[in-house]
C-alpha positions in Angstrom: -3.5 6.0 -12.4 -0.4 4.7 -14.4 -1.3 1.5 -15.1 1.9 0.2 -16.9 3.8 1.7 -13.9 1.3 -0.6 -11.3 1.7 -3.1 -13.6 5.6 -3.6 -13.5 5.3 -3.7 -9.9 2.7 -6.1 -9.2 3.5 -9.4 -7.9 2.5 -12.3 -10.5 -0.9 -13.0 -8.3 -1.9 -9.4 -8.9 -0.9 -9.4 -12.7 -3.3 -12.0 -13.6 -6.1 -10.3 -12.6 -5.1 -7.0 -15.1 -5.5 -8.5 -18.4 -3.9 -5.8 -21.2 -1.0 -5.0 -19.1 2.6 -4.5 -20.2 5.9 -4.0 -18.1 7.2 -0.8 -18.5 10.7 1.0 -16.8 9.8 2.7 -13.6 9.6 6.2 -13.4 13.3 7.6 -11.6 11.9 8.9 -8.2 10.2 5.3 -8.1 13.4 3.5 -8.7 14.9 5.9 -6.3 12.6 5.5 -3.5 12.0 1.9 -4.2 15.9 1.4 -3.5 15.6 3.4 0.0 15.4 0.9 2.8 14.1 2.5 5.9 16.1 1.6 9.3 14.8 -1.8 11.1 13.9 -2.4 7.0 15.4 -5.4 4.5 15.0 -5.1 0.8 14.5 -8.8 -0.8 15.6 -9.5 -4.3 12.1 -8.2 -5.5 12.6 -4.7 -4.3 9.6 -5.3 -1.5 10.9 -3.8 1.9 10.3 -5.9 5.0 9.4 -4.1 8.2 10.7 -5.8 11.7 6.2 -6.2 12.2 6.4 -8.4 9.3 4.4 -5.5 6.7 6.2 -5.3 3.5 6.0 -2.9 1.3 7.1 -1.4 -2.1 7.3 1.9 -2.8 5.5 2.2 -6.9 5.6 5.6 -6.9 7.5 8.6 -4.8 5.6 11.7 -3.5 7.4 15.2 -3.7 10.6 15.5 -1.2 10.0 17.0 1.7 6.4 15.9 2.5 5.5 15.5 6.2 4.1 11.7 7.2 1.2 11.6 9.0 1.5 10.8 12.7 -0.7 8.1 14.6 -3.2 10.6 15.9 -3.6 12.4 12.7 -6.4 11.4 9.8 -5.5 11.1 6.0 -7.4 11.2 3.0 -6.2 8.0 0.2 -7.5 6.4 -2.4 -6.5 2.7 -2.2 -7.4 -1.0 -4.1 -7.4 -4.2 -1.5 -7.2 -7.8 -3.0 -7.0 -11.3 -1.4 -4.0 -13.0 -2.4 -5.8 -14.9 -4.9 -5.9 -11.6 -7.1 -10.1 -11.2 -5.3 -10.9 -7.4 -5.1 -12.7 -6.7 -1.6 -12.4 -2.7 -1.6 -11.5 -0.3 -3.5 -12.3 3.6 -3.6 -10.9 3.9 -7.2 -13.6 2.0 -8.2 -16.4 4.1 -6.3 -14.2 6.8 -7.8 -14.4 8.8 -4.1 -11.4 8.8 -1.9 -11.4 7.7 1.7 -10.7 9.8 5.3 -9.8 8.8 8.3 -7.4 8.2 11.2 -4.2 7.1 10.7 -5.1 5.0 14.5 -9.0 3.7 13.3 -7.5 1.2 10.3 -6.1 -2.1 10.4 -2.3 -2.3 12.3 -0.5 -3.0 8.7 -1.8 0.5 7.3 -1.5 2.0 10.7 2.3 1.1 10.3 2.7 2.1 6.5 0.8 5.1 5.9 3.3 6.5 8.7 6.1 5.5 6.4 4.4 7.0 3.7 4.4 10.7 2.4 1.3 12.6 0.1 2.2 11.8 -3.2 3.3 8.4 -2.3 1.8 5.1 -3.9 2.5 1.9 -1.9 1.7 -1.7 -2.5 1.2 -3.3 0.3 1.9 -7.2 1.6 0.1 -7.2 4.7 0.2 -10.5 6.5 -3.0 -11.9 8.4 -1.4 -10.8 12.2 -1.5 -7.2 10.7 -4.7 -7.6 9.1 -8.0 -9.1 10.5 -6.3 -11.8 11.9 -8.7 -14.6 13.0 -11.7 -12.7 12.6 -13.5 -13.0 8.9 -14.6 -9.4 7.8 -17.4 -8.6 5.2 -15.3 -10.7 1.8 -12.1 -11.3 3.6 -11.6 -14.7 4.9 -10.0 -15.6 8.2 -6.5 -15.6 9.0 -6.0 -13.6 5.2 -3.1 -12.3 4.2 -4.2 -9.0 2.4 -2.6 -7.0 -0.3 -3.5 -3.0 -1.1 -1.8 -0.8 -3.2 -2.4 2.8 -1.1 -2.1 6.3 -2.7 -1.6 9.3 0.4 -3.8 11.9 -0.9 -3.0 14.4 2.0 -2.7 14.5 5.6 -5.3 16.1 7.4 -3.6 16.9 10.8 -4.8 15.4 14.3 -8.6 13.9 14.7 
């Protein structure tokens, strides 16, 4: 993990909880990626992409060209760190140091929608408001009506369940 590079690209919330971290330049596929808006996209002045769903997203860190997206049906292996936006950690599989599986279609709408933008390679933090998340519903740490952030490394794409 490249810390200084998450670190640049965090929103403030997110920097207080990662005491010992310095901005650094980002890397030039990140800078590149980060300034590719995807159609039905808008880039705001802090270089987050917002979807027409409402997901926004930044790209911190760009997977090789030519990497194939997973599709809806298909299951993908990532490793992934999900905070409140309070700066809480509720999940993370970089600190069980084991990457997760599993369908691109079995996970919460906002990381259905983005890990179908995303490539392997790719590292994506993730603003993922409460409709796109849990919603209503409180689950395990995560309050009601959250909005949730998650910065989401795609390991590899597995193919259809």
């Amino acid at each position: 993990m490249n810390r200084p590079l998450i670190c640049s690209s965090l929103s403030a919330a997110l920097l207080l909880l990662m005491p010992g971290c310095e901005s650094s330049k980002k890397s030039e596929p990140a800078q590149k990626a980060a300034a590719t808006v995807p159609a039905g996209g808008a880039l705001s002045a802090d270089g987050m992409v917002t979807t027409a769903s409402g997901l926004r997203y930044k790209v911190l860190t760009a997977g090789p060209a030519g990497g194939k997206s997973p599709a809806l049906n298909d299951s993908v292996t990532v490793h992934y760190r999900g905070t409140l936006t309070n700066g809480t950690v509720f999940d993370s599989s970089y600190d069980r140091g084991q990457p997760a599986t599993f369908g691109v279609n079995q996970v919460i709408p906002g990381w259905t929608e983005a890990l179908q933008l995303m490539k392997p390679g790719d590292v994506f933090l993730l603003y993922i408001p409460s409709n796109l998340g849990y919603g209503p519903q409180s689950m395990g740490a995560i309050p009601a009506n959250s909005d949730l952030i998650f910065q989401v490394q795609l390991l590899q794409v597995h193919g259809a369940l």
